[in-house]
C-alpha positions as CSV (number, residue, x, y, z in Angstrom):
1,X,0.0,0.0,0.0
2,X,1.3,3.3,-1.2
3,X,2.4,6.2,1.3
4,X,-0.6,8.7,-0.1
5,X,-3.2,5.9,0.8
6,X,-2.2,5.3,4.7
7,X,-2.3,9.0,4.6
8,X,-6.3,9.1,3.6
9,X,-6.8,6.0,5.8
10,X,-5.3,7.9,9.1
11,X,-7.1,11.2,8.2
12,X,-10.5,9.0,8.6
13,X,-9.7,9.0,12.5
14,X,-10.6,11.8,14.7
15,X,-7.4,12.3,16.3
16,X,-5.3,11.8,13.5
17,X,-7.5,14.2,11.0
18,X,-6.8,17.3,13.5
19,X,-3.1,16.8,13.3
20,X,-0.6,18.8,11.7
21,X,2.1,16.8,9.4
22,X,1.7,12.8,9.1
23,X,5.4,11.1,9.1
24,X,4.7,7.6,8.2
25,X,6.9,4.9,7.9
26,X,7.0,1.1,6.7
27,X,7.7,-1.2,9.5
28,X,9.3,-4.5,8.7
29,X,8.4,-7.6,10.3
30,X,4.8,-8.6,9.6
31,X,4.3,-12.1,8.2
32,X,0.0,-11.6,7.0
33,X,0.0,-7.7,7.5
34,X,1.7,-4.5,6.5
35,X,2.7,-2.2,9.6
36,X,3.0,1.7,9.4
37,X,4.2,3.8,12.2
38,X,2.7,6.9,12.4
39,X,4.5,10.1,14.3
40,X,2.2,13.0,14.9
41,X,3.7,15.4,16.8
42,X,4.6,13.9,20.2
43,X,2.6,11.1,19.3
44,X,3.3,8.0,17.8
45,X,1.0,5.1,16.2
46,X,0.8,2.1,14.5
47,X,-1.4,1.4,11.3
48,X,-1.9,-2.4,10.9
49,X,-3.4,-3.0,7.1
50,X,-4.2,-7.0,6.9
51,X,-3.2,-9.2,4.3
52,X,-5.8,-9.8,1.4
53,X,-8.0,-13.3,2.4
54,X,-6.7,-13.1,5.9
55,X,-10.0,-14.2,6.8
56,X,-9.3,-18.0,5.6
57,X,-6.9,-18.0,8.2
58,X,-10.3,-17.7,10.6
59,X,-9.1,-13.9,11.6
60,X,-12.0,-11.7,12.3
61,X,-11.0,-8.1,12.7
62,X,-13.3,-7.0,14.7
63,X,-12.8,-10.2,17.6
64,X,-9.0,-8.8,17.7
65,X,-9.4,-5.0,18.1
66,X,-12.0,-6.1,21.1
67,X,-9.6,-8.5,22.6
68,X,-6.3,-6.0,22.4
69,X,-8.6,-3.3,24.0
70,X,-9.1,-6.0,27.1
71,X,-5.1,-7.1,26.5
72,X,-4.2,-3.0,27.0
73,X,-6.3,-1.9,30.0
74,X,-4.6,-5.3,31.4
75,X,-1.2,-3.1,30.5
76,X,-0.2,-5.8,28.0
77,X,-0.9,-5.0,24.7
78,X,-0.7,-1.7,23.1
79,X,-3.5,1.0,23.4
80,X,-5.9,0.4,20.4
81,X,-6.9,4.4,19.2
82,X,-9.4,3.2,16.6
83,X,-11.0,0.6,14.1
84,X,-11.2,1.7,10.8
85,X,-14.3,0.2,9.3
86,X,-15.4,-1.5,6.9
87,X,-11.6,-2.8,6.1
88,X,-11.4,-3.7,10.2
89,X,-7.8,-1.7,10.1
90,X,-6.5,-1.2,13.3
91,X,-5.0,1.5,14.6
92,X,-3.0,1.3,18.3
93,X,-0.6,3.4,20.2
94,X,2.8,2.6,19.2
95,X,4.4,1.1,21.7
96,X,8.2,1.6,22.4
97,X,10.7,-1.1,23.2
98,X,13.1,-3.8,21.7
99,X,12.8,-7.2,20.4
100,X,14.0,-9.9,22.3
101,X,16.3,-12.1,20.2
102,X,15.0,-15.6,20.3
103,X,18.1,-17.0,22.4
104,X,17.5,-14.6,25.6
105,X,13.9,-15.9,25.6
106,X,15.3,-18.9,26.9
107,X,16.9,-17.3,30.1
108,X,15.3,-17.9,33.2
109,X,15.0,-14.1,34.2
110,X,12.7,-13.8,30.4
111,X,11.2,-17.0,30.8
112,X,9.4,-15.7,34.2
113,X,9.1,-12.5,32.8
114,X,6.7,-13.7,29.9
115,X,5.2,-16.5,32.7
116,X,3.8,-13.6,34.6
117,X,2.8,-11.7,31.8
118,X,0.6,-14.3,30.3
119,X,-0.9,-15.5,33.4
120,X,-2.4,-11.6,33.5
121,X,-4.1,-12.6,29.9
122,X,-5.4,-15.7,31.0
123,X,-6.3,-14.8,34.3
124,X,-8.3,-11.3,32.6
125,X,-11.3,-10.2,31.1
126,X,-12.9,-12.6,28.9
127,X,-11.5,-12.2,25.1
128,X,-14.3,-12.6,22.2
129,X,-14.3,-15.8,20.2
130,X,-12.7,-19.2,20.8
131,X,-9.6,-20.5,19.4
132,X,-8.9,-24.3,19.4
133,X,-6.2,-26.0,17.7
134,X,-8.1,-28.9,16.7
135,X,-11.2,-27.0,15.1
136,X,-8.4,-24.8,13.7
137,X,-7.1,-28.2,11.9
138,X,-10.8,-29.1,11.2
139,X,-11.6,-26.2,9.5
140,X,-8.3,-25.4,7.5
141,X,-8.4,-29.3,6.4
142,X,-11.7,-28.3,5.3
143,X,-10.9,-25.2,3.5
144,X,-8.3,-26.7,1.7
145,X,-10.4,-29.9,0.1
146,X,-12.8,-27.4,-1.1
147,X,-10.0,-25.2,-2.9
148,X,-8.2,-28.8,-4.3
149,X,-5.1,-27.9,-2.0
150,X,-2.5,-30.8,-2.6
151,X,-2.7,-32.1,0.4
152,X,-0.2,-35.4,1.5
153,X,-1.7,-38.7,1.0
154,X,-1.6,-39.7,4.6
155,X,-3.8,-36.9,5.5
156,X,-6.2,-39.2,7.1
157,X,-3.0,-40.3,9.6
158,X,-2.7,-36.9,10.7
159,X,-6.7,-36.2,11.0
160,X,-6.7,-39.3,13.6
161,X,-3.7,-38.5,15.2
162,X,-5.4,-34.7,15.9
163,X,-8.0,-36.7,17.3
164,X,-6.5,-39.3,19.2
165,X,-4.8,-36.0,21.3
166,X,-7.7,-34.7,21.6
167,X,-8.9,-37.3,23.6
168,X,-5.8,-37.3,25.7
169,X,-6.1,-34.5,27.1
170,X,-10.2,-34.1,27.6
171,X,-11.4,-37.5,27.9
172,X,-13.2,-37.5,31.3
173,X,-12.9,-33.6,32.3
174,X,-13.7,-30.3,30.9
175,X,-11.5,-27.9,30.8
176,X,-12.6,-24.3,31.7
177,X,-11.7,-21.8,28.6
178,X,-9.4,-18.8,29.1
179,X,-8.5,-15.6,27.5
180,X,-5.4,-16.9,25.0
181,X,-3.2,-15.2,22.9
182,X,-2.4,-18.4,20.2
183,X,0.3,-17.1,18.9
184,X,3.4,-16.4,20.5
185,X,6.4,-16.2,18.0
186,X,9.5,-14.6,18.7
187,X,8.3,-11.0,16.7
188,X,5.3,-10.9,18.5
189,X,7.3,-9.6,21.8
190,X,8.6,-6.4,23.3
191,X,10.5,-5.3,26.3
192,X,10.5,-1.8,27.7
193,X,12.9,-2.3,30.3
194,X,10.6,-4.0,33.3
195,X,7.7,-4.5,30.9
196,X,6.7,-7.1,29.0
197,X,5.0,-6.4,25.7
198,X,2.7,-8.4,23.2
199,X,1.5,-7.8,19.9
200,X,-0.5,-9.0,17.0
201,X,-3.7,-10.4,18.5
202,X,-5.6,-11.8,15.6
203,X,-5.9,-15.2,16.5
204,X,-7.0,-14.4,20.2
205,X,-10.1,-16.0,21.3
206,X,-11.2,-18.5,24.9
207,X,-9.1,-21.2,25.4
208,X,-6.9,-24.1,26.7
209,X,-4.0,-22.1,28.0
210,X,-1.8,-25.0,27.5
211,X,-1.9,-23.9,23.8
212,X,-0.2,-20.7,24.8
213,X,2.2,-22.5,26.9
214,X,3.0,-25.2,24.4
215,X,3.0,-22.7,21.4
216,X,5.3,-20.4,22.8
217,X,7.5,-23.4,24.1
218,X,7.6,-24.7,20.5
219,X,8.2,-21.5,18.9
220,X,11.2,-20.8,20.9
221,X,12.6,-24.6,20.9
222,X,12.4,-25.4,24.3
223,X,14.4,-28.2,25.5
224,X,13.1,-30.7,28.3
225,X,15.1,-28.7,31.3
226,X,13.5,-24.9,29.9
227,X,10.0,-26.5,29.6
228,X,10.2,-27.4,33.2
229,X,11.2,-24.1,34.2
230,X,8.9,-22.8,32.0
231,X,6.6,-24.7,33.8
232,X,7.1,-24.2,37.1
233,X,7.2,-20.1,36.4
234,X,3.9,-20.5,34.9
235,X,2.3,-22.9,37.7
236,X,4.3,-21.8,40.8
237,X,5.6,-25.7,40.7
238,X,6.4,-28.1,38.2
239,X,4.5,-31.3,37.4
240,X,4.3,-34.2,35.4
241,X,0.8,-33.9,34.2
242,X,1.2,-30.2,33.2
243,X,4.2,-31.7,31.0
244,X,2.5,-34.8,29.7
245,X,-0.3,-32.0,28.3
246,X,2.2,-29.7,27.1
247,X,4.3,-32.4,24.9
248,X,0.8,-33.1,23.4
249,X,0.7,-29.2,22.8
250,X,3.5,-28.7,21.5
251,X,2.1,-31.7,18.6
252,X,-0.5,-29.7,18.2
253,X,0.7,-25.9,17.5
254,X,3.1,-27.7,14.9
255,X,0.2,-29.2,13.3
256,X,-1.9,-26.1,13.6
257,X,0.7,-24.4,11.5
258,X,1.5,-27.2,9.1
């Protein structure tokens, strides 16, 4: 998207229109949206224009500028200024800070860091929507046959392995959904010195926090000695059954994603 058209699109919100000079620039990074800063005056934002036929991927725009709002009064997420409707761009407060490379997030010190952080989300306001792994598989697996995706030809392995965890971990008790993020790569973190930021909440929804635990153990390659610690940060103590259901996790988010 051209320069001149983030321009018209952040003129369309109140605050933005009664500004002086826009200076907007590209920000690198996004993997299914484009990401403009935008400094007016002392201020500074962030424009977030999604990717065309985002909403295959299940994203609905207006489930993740709800579910940020409840992630920033938690002090989480960044402040979100507007929605820009009908495209369901989101405009948030840009929030300062730097990336953690992926090999600190495996010290101790980060690992509790981001432990207590997400047990704030999970422990917060209800989010909008639900988010499962396995009716993520369902409906991508879906999706795909009706588009004649090549899919491999042991497809029908993988839809009763999905199932077979499943059953692992509920057969014979419910688990009670929370606020998740379900999605916890490397990019989508910030620190600003004591604080703890996350981005990009698209795929937010209610449920098993053992997805958010697995996913972001999977996405940062957790070994067996970091996913107790992980663990035990998250818990207050370590134990076997929470890393039985993680190991299952962990399946799933790699499946998810396949």
């Amino acid at each position: 998207m051209e320069l001149d058209q983030i321009t018209a699109l952040a003129r369309r919100v109140p605050q933005l229109n009664a500004a002086g000079d826009l200076n907007i620039s590209f920000l690198t990074g996004g993997i299914t949206n484009q990401n403009f800063r935008i400094d007016a005056g002392e201020q500074s934002f962030v424009l977030r224009v999604p990717g065309e036929n985002t909403t295959m991927l299940g994203i609905e725009r207006a489930r993740e500028a709800y579910n940020q709002r409840v992630a920033a009064e938690a002090g989480i997420a960044p402040e979100v200024i507007a929605s820009i409707e009908p495209e369901g761009y989101l405009l948030t407060r840009f929030a300062s800070g730097e990336k953690i490379p992926p090999e600190q997030m495996r010290a101790s010190e980060i690992i509790r860091a981001v432990a207590q952080t997400l047990r704030r989300v999970h422990d917060g306001k209800e989010f909008a929507g639900t988010f499962s792994p396995f009716r993520t598989f369902d409906d991508y697996l879906e999706l795909a046959r009706a588009k004649n995706a090549a899919l491999p030809k042991n497809i029908a392995l993988f839809d009763k392995f999905k199932r077979d965890v499943e059953r692992a971990l509920y057969y014979a008790k419910a688990v009670a959904p929370k606020p998740i993020h379900a999605d916890l790569l490397n990019e989508n973190f910030l620190r600003d010195q004591d604080r703890i930021w996350i981005l990009d909440w698209e795929y937010s929804g209610m449920g098993d926090v053992f997805f958010d635990l697995a996913n972001f153990a999977d996405h940062h390659q957790f070994d067996e000695d970091e996913e107790r610690l992980w663990l035990a940060a998250y818990w207050g103590e370590y134990r076997e059954r929470d890393h039985a259901q993680l190991k299952l996790m962990r399946i799933m988010s790699d499946l998810r994603e396949a």
